[in-house]
N, C-alpha and C positions, 0 to 999 in steps of 0.2 A: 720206234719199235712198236708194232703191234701185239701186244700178248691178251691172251684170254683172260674172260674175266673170271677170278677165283671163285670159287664153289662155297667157300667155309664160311662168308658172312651171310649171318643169320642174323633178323632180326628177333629181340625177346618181347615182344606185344604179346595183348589179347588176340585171340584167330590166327594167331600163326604160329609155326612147327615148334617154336619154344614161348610153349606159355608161361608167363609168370608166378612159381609157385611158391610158398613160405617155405624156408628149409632146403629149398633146391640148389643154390648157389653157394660155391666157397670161394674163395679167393684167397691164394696161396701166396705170403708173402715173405720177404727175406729185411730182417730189417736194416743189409748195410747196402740193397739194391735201390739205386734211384727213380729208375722206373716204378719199383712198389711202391715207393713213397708217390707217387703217382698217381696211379691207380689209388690208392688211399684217396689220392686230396680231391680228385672224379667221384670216388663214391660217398664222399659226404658232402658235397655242394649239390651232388643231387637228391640228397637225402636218402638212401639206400642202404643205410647203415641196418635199419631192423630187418630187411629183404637181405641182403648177403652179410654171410658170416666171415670173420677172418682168421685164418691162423697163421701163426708169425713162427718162422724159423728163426731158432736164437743158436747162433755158432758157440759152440761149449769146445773147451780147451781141454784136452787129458792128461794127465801126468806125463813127465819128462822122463827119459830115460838116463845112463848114466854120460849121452855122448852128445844131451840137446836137445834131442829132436823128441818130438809129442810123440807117443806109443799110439794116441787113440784121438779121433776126431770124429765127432757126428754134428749132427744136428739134432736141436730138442725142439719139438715140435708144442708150439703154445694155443691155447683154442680161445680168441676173443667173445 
């Protein structure tokens, strides 16, 4: 199968379209996702921890109704 090559990988060097800035990077994660957990263990073997910042989505449970079932469910957003 011949397909084209995608568009969206960029590299983040010096002199190219995404330079490396302090504060510029988030990385959004889920803490019951395995891929995050992932991602996490790539960006502290490279040392990138003071360069990108994380926030961890923590699943929050809401009161019960009278029939079981949770009235309310979000996500609380945590800023490492």
């Amino acid at each position: 199968m011949d397909l084209p090559e995608p568009n969206y990988h960029h590299k983040i060097a010096p002199g190219t379209k995404f330079e490396p800035e302090l504060d510029r990077y988030v990385l959004y994660v889920s803490i019951t996702c395995p891929f995050a957990q992932r991602a996490l263990i790539v960006r502290s073997l490279k040392g990138l921890e003071h360069v990108i910042k994380v926030v961890y989505s923590l699943p929050v449970m809401g009161p019960i109704n009278d029939e079981g079932q949770e009235i309310d469910f979000f996500l609380k957003m945590k800023i490492m």
